[in-house]
C-alpha positions, 0 to 999 in steps of 0.5 A: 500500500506504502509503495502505490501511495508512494509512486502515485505520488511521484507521478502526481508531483511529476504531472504537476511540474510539467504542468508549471512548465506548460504554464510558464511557457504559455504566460512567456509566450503571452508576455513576448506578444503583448510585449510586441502589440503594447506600443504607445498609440500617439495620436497627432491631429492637424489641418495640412491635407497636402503634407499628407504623404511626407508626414507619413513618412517622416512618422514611419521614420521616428516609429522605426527609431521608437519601436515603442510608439504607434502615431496615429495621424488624422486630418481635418479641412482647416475650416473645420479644424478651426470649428472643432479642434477645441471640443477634440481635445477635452478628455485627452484621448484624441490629439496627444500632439496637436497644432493651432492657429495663432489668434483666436485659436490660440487665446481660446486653446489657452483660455481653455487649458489645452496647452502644456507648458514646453518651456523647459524642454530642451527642444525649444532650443532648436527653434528660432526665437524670433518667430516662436514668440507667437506660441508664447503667453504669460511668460510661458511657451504653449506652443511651437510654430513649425512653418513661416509662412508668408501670406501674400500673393504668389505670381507667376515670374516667367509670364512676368519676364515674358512681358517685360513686366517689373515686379511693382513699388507703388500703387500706379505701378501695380496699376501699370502691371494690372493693365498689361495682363488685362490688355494680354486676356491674363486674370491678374489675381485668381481670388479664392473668394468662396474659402481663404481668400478673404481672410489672407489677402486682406493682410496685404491689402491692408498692411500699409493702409494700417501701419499700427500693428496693434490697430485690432487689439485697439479695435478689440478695446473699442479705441478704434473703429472699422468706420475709420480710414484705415479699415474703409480704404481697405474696403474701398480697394477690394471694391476697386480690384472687384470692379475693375477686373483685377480678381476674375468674374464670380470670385465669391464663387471662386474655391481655392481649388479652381483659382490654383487651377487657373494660375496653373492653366496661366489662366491668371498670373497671381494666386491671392493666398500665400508660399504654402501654395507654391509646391501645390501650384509646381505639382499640377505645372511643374514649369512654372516660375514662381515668386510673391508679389503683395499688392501695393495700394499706395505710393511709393513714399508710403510704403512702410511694409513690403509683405506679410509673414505668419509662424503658424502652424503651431505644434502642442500637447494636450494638457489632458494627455496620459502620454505627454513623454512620447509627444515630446519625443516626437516634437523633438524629432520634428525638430531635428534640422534633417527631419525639418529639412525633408519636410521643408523641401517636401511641403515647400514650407520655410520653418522655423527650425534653425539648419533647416536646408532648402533644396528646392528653387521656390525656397531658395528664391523666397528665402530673401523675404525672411532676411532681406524684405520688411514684413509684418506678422499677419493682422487677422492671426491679431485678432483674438476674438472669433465674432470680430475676426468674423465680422472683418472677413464678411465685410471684405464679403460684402463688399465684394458682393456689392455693399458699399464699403461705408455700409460694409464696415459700419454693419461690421463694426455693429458687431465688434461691439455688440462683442467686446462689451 
């Protein structure tokens, strides 16, 4: 009896260890898998649906080098963008790494408390620290812009060269240069007037009408008004570029799509938006010569401001994020003068990264402009409340549509201050 208990044992002992072993095996097995599919998912949230592929592969290059990070990238049309990004960000699970506009954006991101504090992070060093003020509040560094864009026309310079045309120092000049393009069947200014063209050419049109660069924080603390000279006559010159054939037929009408086209067909020999344009507009004609040419609306003598330039698109984390280490990680990756040189080139965007190399010929020849040209920071990213900037754009709108320009900035100024009260 002592022996079969005994050797029952002993196979009980035996069928136990192997057991354990099978065990051991199967939780190792499950951990080396786990291990392998428990990356950190990172999501990064923006508007730029052209930068879309070299994105793609600037992320495939940094998950290579963090085995341990996935970035999930996701998209939205700038319009919606603006609308909706703030409500996206609340609870932390979408946009661990975000991008804002300067302006209203930015103030109503900050007045909700979306921005982290990036400050300290040695990553802020590889920036410009001209440009970067833009991301800056309360002695604090909330956001990172990542492009300097400038927010002028972009002109087609071999139809210029073609007709012996100079590039424009005073308001008769541009007269002069207009005139020559009408009298060839050339529309001078493609004008987006169905999306973005409101709201990026009246930076230019009105840069030397308003030279106070505070003129809408004073308009947003009822000091100034859009019945005063400097906001009429801007008005006054969308109507006299409206009426004269300056812009095409229907440009309310007219999408940022159509008037690429039109500038790409040299249908027209100027695109009324900015530089983020030009890598688009050699994509769809590759021979075309391109610069930027901001309409000059006074004489000569006047003339303080000679473009218009914007730091945006503003990289950040979300104060709510669960995974604000690895957002910093890819921040400093962006960062990097070889990663932001790829995405220069690739996007035709100049940045603010410093080292950044541009390779391609439109970079090169609008690289004076950051150097050797007095520009201003973009007015309307100066404006911080939303009903304000809205109603600037819409009276440019109605002028446009027909209003006079007394009526137009009179309604629009109803209700600024309906809204700053």
């Amino acid at each position: 009896m002592k022996k079969w208990l005994a050797g029952f044992m002993f196979l009980g002992m035996l069928f136990t260890a192997a057991c354990a072993d099978s065990t051991s095996q199967d939780e190792q097995d499950s951990d080396d898998s786990s291990s392998a599919s428990e990356a950190t998912e990172l999501s990064f949230i923006h508007w730029r649906g052209e930068d879309k592929e070299v994105f793609e592969d600037i992320i495939a290059q940094f998950e290579e080098e963090n085995p341990n990070i996935d970035i999930k990238m996701n998209i939205y049309p700038s319009e919606q963008y603006q609308s909706n990004a703030q409500q996206l960000l609340r609870d932390g699970s979408t946009g661990d790494v975000f991008t804002s506009f300067p302006g209203s954006q930015f103030e109503a991101m900050k007045g909700a408390g979306l921005f982290t504090d990036l400050t300290n992070e040695d990553f802020v060093g590889n920036f410009s620290e001209g440009p970067i003020s833009v991301g800056q509040a309360e002695g604090k560094q909330l956001a990172i812009p990542y492009q300097l864009v400038f927010n002028m026309p972009v002109y087609n310079k071999g139809m210029f060269e073609e007709l012996g045309l100079d590039v424009p120092k005073s308001w008769s000049q541009y007269q002069e240069m207009v005139d020559t393009l009408i009298e060839n069947d050339i529309v001078p200014i493609a004008f987006p007037g169905a999306d973005i063209g409101p709201n990026q050419t009246m930076n230019s049109m009105m840069m030397n009408n308003a030279k106070d660069e505070e003129v809408f924080q004073k308009l947003e603390s009822g000091e100034e008004s859009l019945k005063n000279d400097w906001w009429t006559n801007t008005l006054e010159d969308f109507q006299y570029f409206n009426e004269n054939g300056y812009f095409q037929e229907n440009a309310l009408g007219t999408n940022q799509d159509s008037a690429m086209q039109m500038v790409a067909n040299e249908e027209a020999a100027m695109l009324a938006t900015g530089s983020y344009h030009m890598a688009a507009l050699k994509e769809l004609n590759p021979d075309l010569k391109l610069g930027l040419l901001p309409p000059i609306t006074v004489p000569e003598n006047e003339v303080e401001y000679e473009g218009i330039h914007t730091a945006t698109f503003m990289l950040a984390i979300n104060k709510n994020s669960k995974k604000k280490e690895e957002a910093k990680q890819f921040i400093n990756f962006l960062s990097q003068p070889e990663i932001a040189s790829q995405y220069a080139n690739g996007t035709g965007q100049h940045l603010t990264v410093k080292d950044v190399e541009y390779e391609s010929e439109e970079l090169q020849n609008t690289a004076h402009w950051i150097t050797d040209k007095k520009t201003r920071f973009q007015p309307r990213y100066l404006i911080t409340e939303a009903a304000v900037e809205d109603a600037v754009l819409g009276s440019i709108e109605n002028v446009i549509g027909g209003a006079s320009p007394e009526d137009a900035a009179a309604e629009a100024q109803q209700i600024v201050e309906e809204n700053i009260e």
